[in-house]
TORTILO-572772 format. One line per field, with one value per residue (C-alpha): residue number from 1; x, y, z. Coordinates in nm, 2 decimals. Layout:
REM TORTILO-572772
voza = [NUM / ...]
X = [X / ...]
Y = [Y / ...]
Z = [Z / ...]
***
This chain:
REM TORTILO-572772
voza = [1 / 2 / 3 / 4 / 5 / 6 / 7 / 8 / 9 / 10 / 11 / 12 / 13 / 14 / 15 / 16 / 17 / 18 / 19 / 20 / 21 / 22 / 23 / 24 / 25 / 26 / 27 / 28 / 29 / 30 / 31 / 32 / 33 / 34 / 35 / 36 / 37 / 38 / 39 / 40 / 41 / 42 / 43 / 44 / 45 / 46 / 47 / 48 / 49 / 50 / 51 / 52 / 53 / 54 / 55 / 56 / 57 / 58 / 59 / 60 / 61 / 62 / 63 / 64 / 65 / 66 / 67 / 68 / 69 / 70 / 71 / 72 / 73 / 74 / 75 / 76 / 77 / 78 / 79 / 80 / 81 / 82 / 83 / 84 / 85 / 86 / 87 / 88 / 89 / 90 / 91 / 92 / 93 / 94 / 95 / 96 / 97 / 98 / 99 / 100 / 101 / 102 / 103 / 104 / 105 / 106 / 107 / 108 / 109 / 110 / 111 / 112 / 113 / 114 / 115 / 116 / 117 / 118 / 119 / 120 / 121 / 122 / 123 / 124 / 125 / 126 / 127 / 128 / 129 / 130 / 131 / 132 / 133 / 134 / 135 / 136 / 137 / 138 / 139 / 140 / 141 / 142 / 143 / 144 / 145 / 146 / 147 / 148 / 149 / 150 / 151 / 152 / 153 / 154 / 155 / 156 / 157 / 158 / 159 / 160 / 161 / 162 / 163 / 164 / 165 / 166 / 167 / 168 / 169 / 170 / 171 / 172 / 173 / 174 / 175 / 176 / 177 / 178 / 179 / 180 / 181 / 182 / 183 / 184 / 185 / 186 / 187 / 188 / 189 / 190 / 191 / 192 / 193 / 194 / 195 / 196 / 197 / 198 / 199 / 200 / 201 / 202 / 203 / 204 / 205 / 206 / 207 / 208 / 209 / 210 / 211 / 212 / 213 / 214 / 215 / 216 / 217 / 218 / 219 / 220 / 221 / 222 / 223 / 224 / 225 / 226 / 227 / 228 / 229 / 230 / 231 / 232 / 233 / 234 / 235 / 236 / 237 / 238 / 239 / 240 / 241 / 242 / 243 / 244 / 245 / 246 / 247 / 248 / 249 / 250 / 251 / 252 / 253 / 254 / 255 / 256 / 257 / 258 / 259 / 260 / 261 / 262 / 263 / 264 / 265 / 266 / 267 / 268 / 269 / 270 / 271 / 272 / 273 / 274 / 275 / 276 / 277 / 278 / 279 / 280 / 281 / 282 / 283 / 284 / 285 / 286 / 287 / 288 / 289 / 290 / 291 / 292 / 293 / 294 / 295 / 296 / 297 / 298 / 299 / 300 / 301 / 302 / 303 / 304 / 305 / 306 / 307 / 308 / 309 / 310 / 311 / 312 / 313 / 314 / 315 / 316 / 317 / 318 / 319 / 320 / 321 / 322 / 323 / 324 / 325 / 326 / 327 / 328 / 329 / 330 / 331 / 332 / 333 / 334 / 335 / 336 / 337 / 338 / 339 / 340 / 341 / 342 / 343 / 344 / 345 / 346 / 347 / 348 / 349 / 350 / 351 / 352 / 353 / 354 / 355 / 356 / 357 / 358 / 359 / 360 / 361 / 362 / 363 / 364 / 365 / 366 / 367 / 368 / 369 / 370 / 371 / 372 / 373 / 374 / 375 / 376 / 377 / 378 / 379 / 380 / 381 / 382 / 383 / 384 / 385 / 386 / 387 / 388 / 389 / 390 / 391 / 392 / 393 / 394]
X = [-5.10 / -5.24 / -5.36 / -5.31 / -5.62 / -5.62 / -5.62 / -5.26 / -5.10 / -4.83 / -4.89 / -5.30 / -5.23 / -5.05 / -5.34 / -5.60 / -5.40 / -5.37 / -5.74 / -5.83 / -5.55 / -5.73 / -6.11 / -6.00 / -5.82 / -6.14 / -6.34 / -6.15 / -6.14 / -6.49 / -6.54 / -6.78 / -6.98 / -7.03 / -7.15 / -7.39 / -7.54 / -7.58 / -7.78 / -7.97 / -8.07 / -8.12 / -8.37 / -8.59 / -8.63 / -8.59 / -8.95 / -8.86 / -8.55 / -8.74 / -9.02 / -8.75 / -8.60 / -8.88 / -9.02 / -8.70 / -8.69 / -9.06 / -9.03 / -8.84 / -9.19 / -9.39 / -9.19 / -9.25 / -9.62 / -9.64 / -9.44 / -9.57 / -9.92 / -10.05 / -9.89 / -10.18 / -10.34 / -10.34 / -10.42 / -10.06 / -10.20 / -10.44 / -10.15 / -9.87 / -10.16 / -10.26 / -9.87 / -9.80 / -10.12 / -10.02 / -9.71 / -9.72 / -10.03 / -9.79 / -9.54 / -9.82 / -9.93 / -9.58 / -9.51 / -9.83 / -9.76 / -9.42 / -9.60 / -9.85 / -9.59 / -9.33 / -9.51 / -9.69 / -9.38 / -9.21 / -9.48 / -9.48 / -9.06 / -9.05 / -9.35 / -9.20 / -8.81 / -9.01 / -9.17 / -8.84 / -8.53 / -8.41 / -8.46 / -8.23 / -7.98 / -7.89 / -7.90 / -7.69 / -7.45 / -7.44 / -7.36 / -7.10 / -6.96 / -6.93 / -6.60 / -6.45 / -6.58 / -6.75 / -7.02 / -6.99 / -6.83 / -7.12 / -7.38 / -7.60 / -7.85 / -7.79 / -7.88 / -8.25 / -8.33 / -8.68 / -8.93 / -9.07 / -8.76 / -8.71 / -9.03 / -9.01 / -8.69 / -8.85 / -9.14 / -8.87 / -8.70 / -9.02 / -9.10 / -8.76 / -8.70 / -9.07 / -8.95 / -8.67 / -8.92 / -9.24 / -8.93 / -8.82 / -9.21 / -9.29 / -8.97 / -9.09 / -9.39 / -9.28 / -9.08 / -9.40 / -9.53 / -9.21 / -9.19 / -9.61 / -9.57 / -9.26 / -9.47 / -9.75 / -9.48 / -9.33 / -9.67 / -9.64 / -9.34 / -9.37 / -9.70 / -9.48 / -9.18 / -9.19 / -9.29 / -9.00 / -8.76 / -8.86 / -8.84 / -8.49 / -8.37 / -8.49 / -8.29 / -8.02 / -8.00 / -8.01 / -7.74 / -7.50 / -7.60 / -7.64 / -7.35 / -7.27 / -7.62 / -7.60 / -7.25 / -7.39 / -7.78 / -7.58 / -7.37 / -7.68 / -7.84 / -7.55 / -7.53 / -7.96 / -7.91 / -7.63 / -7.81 / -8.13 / -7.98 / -7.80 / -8.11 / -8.34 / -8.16 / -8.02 / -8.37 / -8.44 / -8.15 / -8.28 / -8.60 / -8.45 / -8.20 / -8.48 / -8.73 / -8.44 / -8.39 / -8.75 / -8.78 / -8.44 / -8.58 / -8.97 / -8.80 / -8.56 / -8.87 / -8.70 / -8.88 / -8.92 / -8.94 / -9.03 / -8.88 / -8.51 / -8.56 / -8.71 / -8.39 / -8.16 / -8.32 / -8.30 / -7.93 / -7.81 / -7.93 / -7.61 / -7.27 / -7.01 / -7.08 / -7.46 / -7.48 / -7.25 / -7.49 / -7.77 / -7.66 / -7.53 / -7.90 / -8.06 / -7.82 / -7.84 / -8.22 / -8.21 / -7.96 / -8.21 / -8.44 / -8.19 / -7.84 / -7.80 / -8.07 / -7.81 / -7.54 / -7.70 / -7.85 / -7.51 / -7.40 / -7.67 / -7.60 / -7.25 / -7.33 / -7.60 / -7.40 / -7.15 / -7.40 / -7.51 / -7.21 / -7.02 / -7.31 / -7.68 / -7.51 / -7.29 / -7.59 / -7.82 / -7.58 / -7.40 / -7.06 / -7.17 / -7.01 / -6.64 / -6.54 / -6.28 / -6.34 / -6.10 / -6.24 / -6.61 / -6.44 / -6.28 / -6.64 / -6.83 / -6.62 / -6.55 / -6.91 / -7.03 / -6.83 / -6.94 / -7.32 / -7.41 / -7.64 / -7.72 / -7.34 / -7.29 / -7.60 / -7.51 / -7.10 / -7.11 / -7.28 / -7.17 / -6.81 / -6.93 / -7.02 / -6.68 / -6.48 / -6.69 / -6.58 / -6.23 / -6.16 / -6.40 / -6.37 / -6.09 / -5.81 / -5.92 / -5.91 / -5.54 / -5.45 / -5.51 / -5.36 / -5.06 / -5.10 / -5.18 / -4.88 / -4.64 / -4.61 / -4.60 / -4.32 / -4.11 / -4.30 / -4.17 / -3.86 / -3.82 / -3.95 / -3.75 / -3.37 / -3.14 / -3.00 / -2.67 / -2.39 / -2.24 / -1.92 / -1.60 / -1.40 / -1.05]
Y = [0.03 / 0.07 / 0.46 / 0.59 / 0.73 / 1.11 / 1.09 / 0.94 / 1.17 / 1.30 / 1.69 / 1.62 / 1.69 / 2.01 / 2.09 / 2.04 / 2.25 / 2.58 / 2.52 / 2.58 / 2.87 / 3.04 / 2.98 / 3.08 / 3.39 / 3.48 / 3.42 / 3.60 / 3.93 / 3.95 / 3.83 / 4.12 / 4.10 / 3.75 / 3.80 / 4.07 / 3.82 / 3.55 / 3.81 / 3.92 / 3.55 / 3.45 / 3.76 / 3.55 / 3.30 / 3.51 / 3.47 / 3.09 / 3.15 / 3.35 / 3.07 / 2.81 / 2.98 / 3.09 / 2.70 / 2.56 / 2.85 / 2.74 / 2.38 / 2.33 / 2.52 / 2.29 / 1.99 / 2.10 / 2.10 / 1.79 / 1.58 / 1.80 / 1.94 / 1.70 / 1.41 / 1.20 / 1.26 / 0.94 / 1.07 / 1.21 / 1.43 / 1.57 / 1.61 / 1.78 / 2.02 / 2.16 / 2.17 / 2.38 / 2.55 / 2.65 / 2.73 / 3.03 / 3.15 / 3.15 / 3.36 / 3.59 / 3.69 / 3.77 / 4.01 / 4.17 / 4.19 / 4.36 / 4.61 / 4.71 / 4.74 / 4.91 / 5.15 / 5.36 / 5.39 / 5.49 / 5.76 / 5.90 / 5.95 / 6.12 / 6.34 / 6.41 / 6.44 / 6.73 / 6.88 / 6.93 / 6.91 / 7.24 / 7.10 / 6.75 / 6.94 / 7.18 / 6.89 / 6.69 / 7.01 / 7.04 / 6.64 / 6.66 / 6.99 / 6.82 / 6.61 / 6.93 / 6.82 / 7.19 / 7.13 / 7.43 / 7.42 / 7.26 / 7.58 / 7.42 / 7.70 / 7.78 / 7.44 / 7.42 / 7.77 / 7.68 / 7.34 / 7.56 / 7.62 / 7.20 / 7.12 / 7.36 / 7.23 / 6.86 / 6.93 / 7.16 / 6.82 / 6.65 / 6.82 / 6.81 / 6.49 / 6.36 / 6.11 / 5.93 / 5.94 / 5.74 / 5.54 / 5.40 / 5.39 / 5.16 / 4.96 / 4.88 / 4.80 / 4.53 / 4.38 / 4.41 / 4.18 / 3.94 / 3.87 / 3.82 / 3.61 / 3.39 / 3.35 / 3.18 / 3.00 / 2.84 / 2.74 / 2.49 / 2.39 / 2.30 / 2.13 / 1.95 / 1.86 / 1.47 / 1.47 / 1.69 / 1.51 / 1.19 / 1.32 / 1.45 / 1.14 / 0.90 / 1.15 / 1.12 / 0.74 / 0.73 / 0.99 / 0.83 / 0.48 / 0.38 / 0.35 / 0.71 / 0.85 / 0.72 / 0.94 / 1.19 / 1.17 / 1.13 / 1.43 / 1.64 / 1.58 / 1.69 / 1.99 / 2.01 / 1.97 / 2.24 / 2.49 / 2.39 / 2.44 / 2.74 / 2.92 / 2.80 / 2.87 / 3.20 / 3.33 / 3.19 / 3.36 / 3.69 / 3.67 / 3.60 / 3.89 / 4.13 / 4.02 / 4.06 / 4.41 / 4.50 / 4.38 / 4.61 / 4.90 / 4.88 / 4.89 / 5.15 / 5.36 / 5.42 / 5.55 / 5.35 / 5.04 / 4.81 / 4.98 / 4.96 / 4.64 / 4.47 / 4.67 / 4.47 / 4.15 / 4.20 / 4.29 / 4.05 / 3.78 / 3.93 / 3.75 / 3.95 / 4.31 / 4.28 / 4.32 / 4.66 / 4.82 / 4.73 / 4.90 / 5.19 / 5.29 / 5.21 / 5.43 / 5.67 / 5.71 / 5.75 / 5.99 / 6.25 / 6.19 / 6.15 / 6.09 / 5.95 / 5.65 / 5.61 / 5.57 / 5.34 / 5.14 / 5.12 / 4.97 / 4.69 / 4.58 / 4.53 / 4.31 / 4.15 / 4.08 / 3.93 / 3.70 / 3.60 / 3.49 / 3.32 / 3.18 / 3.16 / 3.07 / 2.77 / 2.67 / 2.65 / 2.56 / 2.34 / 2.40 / 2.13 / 2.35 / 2.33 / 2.63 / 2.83 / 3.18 / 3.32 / 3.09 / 3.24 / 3.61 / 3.53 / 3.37 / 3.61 / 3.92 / 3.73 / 3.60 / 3.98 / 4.08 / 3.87 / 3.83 / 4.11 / 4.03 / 3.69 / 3.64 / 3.72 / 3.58 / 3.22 / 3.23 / 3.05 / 2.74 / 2.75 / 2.74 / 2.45 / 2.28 / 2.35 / 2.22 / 1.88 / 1.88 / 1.90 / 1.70 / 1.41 / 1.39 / 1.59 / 1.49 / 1.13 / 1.10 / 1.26 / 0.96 / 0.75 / 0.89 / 0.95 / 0.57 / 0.45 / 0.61 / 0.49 / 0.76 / 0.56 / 0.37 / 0.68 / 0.84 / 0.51 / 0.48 / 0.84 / 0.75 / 0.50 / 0.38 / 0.50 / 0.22 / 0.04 / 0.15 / -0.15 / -0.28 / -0.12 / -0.34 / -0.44]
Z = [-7.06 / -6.73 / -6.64 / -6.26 / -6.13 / -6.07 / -5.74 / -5.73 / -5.99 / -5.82 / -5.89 / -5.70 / -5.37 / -5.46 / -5.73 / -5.44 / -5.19 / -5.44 / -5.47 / -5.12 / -5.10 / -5.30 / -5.26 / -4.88 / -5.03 / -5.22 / -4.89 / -4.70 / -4.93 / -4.98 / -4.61 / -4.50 / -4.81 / -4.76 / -4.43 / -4.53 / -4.75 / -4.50 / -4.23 / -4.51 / -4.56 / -4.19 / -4.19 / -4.43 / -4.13 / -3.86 / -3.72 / -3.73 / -3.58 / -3.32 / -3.24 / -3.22 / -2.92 / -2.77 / -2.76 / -2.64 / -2.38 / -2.28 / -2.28 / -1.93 / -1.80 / -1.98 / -1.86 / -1.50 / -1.58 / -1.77 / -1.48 / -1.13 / -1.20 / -1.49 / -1.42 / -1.31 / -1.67 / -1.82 / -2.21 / -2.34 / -2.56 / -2.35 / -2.10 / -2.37 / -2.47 / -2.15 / -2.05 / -2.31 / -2.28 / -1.93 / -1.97 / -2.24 / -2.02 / -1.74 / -1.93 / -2.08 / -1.75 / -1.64 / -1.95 / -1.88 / -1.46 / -1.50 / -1.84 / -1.57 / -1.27 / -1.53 / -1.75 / -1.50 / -1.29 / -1.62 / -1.72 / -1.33 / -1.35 / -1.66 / -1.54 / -1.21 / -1.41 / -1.64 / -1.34 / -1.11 / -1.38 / -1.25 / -0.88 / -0.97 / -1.15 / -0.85 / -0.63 / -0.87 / -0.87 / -0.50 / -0.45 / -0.71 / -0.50 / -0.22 / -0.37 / -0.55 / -0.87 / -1.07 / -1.33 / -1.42 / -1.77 / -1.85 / -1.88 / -1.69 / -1.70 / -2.05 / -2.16 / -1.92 / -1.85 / -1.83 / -1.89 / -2.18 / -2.40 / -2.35 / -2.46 / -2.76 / -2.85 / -2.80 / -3.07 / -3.29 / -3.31 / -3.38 / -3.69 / -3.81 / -3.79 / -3.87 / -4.14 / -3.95 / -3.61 / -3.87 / -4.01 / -3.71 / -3.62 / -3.90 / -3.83 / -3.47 / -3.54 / -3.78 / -3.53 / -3.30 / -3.55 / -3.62 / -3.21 / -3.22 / -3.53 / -3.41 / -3.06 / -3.24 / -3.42 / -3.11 / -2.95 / -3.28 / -3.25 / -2.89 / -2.96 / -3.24 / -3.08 / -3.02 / -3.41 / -3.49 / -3.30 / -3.43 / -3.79 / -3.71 / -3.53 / -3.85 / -4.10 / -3.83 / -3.81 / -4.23 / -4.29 / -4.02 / -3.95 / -3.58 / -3.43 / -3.50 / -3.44 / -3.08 / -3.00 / -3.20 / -2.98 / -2.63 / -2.74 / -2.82 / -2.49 / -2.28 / -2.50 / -2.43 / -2.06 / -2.04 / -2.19 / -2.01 / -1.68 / -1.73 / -1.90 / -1.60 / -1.31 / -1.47 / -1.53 / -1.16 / -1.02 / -1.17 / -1.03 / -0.67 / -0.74 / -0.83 / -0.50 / -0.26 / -0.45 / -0.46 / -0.06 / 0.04 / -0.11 / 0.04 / 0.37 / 0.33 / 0.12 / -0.19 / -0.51 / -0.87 / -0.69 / -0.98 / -1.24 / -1.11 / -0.94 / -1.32 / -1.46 / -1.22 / -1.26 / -1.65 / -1.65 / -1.40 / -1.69 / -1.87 / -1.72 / -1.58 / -1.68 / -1.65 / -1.28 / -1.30 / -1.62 / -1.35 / -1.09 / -1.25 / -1.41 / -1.12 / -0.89 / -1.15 / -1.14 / -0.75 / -0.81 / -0.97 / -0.70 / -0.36 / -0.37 / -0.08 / -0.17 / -0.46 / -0.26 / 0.02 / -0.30 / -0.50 / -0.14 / -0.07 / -0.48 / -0.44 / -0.11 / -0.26 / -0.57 / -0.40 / -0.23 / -0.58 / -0.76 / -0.38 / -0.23 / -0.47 / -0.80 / -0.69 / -0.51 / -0.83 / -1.06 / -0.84 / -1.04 / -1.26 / -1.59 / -1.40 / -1.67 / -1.56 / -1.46 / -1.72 / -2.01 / -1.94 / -1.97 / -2.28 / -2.41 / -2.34 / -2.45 / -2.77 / -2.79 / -2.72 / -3.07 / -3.26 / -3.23 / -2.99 / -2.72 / -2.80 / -2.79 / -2.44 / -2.34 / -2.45 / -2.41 / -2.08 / -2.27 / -2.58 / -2.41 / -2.16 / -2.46 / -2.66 / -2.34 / -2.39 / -2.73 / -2.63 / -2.34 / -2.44 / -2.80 / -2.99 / -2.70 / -2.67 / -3.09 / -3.09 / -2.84 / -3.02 / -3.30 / -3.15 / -3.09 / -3.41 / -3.58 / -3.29 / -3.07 / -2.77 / -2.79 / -2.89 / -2.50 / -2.35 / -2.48 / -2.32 / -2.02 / -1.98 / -1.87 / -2.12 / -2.33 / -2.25 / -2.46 / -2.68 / -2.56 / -2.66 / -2.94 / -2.80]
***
C-alpha cells in the first residue's frame, strides 16, 4: 500500500496555519519583551553598528578625494589610504572648528544669562505686555529674587542629587568612549571596504546563484545611491542654510552668532519639523537678549526657509526621489515612533526605497500573476463588446 506524504494529508495545511496563529499570538503578547530583548542585544554591537554608519557616511568624502584630489596617483592603495586619510582629518577639523566657535559662545551666554536674569525677565514681561498677555501668575520675583538664592538652590540640588548627577556622569562618559571606539572602528572599515564587499558579493552569488545576485546587486546600488544623495546634499544644504544664517545676522549685529546659526544648521538636517525646532531656540535665545532681533530673525528664517525647500533643495536634489509630499510626512512621523531620531532622519530614504520596491518589483510580480492565473482574459473580456445573445428558438 502506497503512503501519501505529509505534506498532502489533507488536515496539513490547516495543521501549518494553527501553527503560525499561534506562534504570531505568542509574539504578539509578549511583543514588548521581545523587543527589549533584541535592543539589549543590538547594544552588544552597537560600537559596530556605530562605525558602520560613520564609514558609509564618510565614504562619499573619500570618493571625492580619491577621484578630484588623488586621482593622478597611480598606486590604488596608496590612493584609498590617503583618501580616507583625508577625509576623517577633514571631518576632525570640522568637529573641533564648530567645539571652538560653540563652546565659548555657550560659556559667555550662560555667564551673561546669570549676570542679567532679573534684567531679561522684566524685558521678557514688558514684551509679553505689550500684546495683553500678564506673566504675572507666574511669581516672577518669588521664583529669582536674587542670583544668590539661584545659585544656592543650584548647589542644594547638587548635593542632593549627587548620585544620579555621577550616574549619568559615568554613563556619558561611556558613550564618550562607544562614539571614540566606533570612530576607530569605521576608519577600518572604510580602509576595508572593497574586501568587505567582495566577501559579501561571493557569499551573495553562493547563497542565490547569479541570476538572482545580479537583481538583487542592481537593487542594492539604487538603494546605495539614494541614500548617498540624500545624506550628501542634506548635510550640504545645512551648511548653506547655516552660512546664509551666520551672514544675515553679522550684518544686522546680532549676538550668539555661531551658536544659533550651528543650531539651525543642525536642525534643518531633521525633515519637516526640524527647521521650526530651529528657529524657535534660536528666536528664543535672542529673545533673552532683544526681542526685537527675535522677531526680525524669526522673519528672515521663515524667508530663508522658504527659499530652501522652493528653490535650494529641488536644485540639489533635483527631484530625482519623485516621493510625494504626503508619503514623506507619513514616513517620517511613523519613522520618528518607531526608532526616534534615526527614524526621522532616514524616513525620506527608507521610503524612496520602499516606493522602488513597489512600483518596480511587487506591482510588476502581481502582473504577472494576475496573468498566469488568467486574469487577463477575464480584463478583456470586460473590456470588450458584450457577447451576442444566441438566437431565439422558433
Amino acid at each position: 500500500m502506497k503512503h501519501k506524504r505529509l505534506k498532502d494529508m489533507e488536515w496539513f495545511p490547516y495543521a501549518v496555519a494553527a501553527c503560525i496563529a499561534v506562534i504570531l499570538y505568542v509574539l504578539l503578547a509578549h511583543l514588548s519583551s521581545i523587543v527589549k530583548y533584541i535592543r539589549h542585544f543590538i547594544n552588544f554591537f552597537r560600537p559596530v553598528i556605530i562605525g558602520v554608519i560613520l564609514a558609509y557616511v564618510v565614504n562619499p568624502l573619500a570618493n571625492l578625494f580619491k577621484t578630484r584630489v588623488f586621482g593622478r596617483i597611480k598606486r590604488e592603495k596608496l590612493k584609498t589610504v590617503l583618501s580616507n586619510l583625508s577625509a576623517f582629518l577633514l571631518v576632525v577639523l570640522f568637529l573641533v572648528f564648530i567645539l571652538a566657535l560653540m563652546i565659548p559662545q555657550l560659556i559667555e551666554s550662560i555667564n551673561l544669562l546669570a549676570d542679567n536674569l532679573e534684567t531679561y525677565m522684566d524685558s521678557l514681561i514688558g514684551f509679553f505686555s505689550r500684546f495683553g498677555f500678564s506673566l504675572d501668575s507666574l511669581k516672577v520675583d518669588s521664583i529669582i529674587s536674587s542670583s544668590e538664592n539661584m545659585i544656592n538652590g543650584i548647589i542644594s540640588y547638587i548635593e542632593d542629587n549627587l548620585s544620579t548627577i555621577l550616574s549619568t556622569s559615568v554613563s556619558t562618559a561611556k558613550e564618550v568612549a562607544e562614539w571614540i571606539i566606533a570612530f576607530i572602528l569605521s576608519i577600518y572599515f572604510l580602509a576595508e571596504k572593497e574586501h568587505l564587499k567582495s566577501g559579501v558579493s561571493h557569499l551573495f552569488k553562493v547563497i542565490f546563484g547569479e541570476k538572482k545576485y545580479v537583481r538583487s546587486a542592481a537593487f542594492i546600488k539604487r538603494c546605495d545611491v539614494i541614500c548617498s544623495r540624500y545624506i550628501v546634499y542634506n548635510v550640504l544644504d545645512s551648511l548653506i542654510i547655516g552660512v546664509v544664517n551666520a551672514i544675515f545676522m553679522s550684518i544686522a549685529g546680532m549676538q550668539y552668532i555661531g551658536l544659533i546659526s550651528f543650531i539651525v544648521a543642525v536642525f534643518n538636517l531633521i525633515p519637516s519639523f526640524g527647521p521650526i525646532i530651529g528657529a524657535a531656540l534660536g528666536g528664543f535665545i535672542l529673545l533673552m537678549v532683544k526681542p526685537s532681533h527675535a522677531l526680525i530673525f524669526l522673519i528672515f528664517t521663515l524667508t530663508l526657509q522658504t527659499v530652501d525647500g522652493y528653490v535650494l533643495k529641488p536644485k540639489l536634489f533635483g527631484n530625482s526621489l519623485g516621493i510625494s509630499g504626503l508619503w514623506i510626512l507619513i514616513a517620517i512621523v511613523v519613522g520618528g515612533r518607531m526608532f526616534g531620531l534615526a527614524g526621522i532622519l532616514l524616513a525620506i530614504p527608507a521610503i524612496a526605497v520602499i516606493d522602488i520596491l513597489y512600483r518596480e518589483y511587487l506591482m510588476p510580480w502581481l502582473e504577472r500573476r494576475n496573468v498566469s492565473d488568467g486574469y487577463e482574459d477575464i480584463t478583456e473580456d470586460l473590456s470588450g463588446d458584450p457577447p451576442e445573445a444566441p438566437p431565439e428558438e422558433i
